[in-house]
C-alpha positions in Angstrom: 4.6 -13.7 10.9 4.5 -14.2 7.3 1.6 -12.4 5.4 0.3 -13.7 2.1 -2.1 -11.4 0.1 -4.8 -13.3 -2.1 -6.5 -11.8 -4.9 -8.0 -12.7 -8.6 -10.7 -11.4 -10.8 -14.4 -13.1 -10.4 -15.1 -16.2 -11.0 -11.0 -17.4 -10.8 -11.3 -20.0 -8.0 -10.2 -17.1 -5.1 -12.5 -19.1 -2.8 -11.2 -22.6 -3.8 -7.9 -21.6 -2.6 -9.0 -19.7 0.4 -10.7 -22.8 1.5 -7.6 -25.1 0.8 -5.4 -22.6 3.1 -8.3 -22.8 5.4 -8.3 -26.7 5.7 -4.7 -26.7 5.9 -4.5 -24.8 9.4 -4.1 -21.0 7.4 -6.1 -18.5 9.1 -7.6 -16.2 6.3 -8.7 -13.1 6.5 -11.9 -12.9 4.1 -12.4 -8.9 2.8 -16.1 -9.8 1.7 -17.3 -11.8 5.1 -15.7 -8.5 6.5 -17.9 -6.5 3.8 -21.0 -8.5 4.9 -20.7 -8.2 8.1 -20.1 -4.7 7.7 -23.1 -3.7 6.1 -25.4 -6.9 8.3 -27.8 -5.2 10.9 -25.7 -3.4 13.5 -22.4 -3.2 11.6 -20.2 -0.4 11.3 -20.8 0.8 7.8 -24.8 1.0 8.2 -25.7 4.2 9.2 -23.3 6.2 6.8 -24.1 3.8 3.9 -27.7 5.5 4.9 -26.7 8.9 4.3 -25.0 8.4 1.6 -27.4 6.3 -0.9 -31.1 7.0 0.9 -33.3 3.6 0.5 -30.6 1.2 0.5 -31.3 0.0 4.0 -34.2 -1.3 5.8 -34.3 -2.8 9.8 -30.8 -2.1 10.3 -28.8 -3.8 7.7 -28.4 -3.0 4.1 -30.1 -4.1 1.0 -27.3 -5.5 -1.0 -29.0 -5.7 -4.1 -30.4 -1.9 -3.8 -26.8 -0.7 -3.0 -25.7 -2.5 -6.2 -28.0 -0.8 -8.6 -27.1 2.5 -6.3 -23.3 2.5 -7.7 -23.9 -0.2 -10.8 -22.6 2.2 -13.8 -21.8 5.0 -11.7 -18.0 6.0 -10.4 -18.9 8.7 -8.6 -21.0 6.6 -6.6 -18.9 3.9 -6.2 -16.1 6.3 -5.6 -18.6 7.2 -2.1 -19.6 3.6 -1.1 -15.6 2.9 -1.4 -14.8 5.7 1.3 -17.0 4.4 3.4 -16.3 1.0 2.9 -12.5 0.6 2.8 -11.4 1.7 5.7 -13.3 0.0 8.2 -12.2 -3.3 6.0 -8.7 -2.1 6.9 -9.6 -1.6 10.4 -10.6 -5.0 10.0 -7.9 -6.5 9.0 -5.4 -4.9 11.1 -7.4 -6.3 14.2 -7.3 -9.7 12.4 -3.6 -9.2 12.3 -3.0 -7.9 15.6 -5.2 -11.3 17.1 -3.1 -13.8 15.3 0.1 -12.3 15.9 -0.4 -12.6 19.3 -1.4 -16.3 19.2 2.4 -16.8 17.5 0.7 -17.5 14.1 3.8 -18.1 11.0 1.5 -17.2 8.0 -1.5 -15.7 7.3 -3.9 -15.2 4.5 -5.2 -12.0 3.0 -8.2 -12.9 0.8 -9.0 -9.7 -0.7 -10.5 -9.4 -3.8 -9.6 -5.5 -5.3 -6.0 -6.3 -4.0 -4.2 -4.3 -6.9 -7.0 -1.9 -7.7 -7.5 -0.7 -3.5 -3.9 0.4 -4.0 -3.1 -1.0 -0.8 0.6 -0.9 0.3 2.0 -3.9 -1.1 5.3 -3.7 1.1 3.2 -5.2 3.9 3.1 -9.1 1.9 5.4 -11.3 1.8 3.9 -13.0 -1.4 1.2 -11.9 -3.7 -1.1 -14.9 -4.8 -3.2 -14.7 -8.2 -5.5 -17.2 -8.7 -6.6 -17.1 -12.5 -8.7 -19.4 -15.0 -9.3 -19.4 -18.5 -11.2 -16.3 -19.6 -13.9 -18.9 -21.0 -13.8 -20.7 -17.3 -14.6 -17.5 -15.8 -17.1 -16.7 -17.5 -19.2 -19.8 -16.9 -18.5 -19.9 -13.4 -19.6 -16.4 -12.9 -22.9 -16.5 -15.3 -24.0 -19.7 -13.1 -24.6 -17.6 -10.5 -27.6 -16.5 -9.5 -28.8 -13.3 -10.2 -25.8 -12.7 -12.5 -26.4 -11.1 -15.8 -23.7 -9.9 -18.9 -24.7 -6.8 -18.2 -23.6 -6.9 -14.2 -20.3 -9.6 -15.4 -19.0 -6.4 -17.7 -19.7 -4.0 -15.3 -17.8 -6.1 -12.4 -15.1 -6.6 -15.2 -14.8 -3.1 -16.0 -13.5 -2.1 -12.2 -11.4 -5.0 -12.1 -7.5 -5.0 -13.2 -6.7 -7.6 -16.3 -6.1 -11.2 -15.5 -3.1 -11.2 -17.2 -1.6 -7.8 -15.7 -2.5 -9.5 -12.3 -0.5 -12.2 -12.9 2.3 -10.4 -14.3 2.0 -8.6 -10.9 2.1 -12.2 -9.3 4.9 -13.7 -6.9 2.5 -16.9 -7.5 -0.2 -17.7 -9.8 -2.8 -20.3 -8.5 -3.9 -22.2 -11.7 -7.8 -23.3 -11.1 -8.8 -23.9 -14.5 -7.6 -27.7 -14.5 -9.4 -28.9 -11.7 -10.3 -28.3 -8.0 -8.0 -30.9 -7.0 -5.3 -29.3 -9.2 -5.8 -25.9 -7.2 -5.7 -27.1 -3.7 -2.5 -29.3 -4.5 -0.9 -26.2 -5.4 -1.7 -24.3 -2.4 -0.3 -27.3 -0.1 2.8 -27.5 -2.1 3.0 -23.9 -1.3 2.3 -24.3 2.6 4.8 -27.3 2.9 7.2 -25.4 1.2 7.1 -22.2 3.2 6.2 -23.9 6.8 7.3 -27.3 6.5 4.1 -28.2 6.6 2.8 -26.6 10.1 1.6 -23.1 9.5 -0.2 -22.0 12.4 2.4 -22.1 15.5 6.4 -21.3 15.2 
């Protein structure tokens, strides 16, 4: 099975090309859904996200948006909620592995945002992806968002690794500045090429 890792700075177009792989048959494996659901009443990471920053949680699940300001300017903090939180993303993922190897997938996705900064063990991908934009792209697409301020943009770009050292890094770099349907022309180029166009069974 060939494993593809996805990564790019906020507000690149990561999720653009996630989808594309997505609607092409590509099973991805989506580091923040597995964040969410982490952190969602019942999940994994709850009760020692409790202990760890007291007040960030409330009926079971954690408050996103209290977590945030917990560890927003601080790395020793962040450094904490990180322990906690990578490793069952890992555990995660490996399970996601582990299911679509034995369904006989050819290629998978790994959408994970911090790809380069986790310092995860890049001998297990085939192909690093970067999706990247125009600095000036990026930053319109992220200040749209709600709730997103300059303040939390530098603080977000602060922890993450240059644009342009990611790409450097890059087997591929996913250009979405021109257009959506720019972006998900390159992925399927990309599919077609490596599968012949049928990615999900040998």
């Amino acid at each position: 099975m060939r494993i593809w890792g996805l990564t790019g700075s906020i507000g690149m177009g990561k999720s653009t090309a996630a989808g594309a792989f997505r609607r092409l048959g590509v099973p991805v494996f989506d580091a923040d859904a597995a964040v969410h659901a982490l952190q969602a009443k019942g999940g994994r990471a709850v009760r020692a996200i409790e202990r760890a920053f007291p007040g960030t949680v409330r009926d079971g699940a954690v408050l996103r948006e209290r977590l945030r300001a917990a560890v927003l300017g601080d790395p020793a903090a962040l450094r904490r909620l990180e322990a906690i939180m990578h490793p069952l993303v890992r555990d995660e993922q490996r399970r996601f592995l582990g299911r679509e190897r034995g369904r006989g997938t050819r290629l998978v996705v790994l959408d994970i945002p911090l790809l380069f900064e986790t310092r995860h063990d890049l001998s297990e991908f085939d192909r690093i992806l970067v999706v990247s934009a125009p600095a000036a792209v990026q930053r319109a697409r992220v200040l749209a968002r709600r709730g997103m301020t300059e303040e939390r943009l530098a603080a977000i770009r602060a922890r993450q690794m240059p644009d342009a050292e990611k790409r450097r890094r890059a087997d591929v770099v996913i250009r979405t500045g021109l257009s959506r349907r720019h972006a998900e022309a390159a992925v399927r180029r990309l599919v077609k090429t490596e599968t012949g166009g049928k990615p999900r069974h040998a």
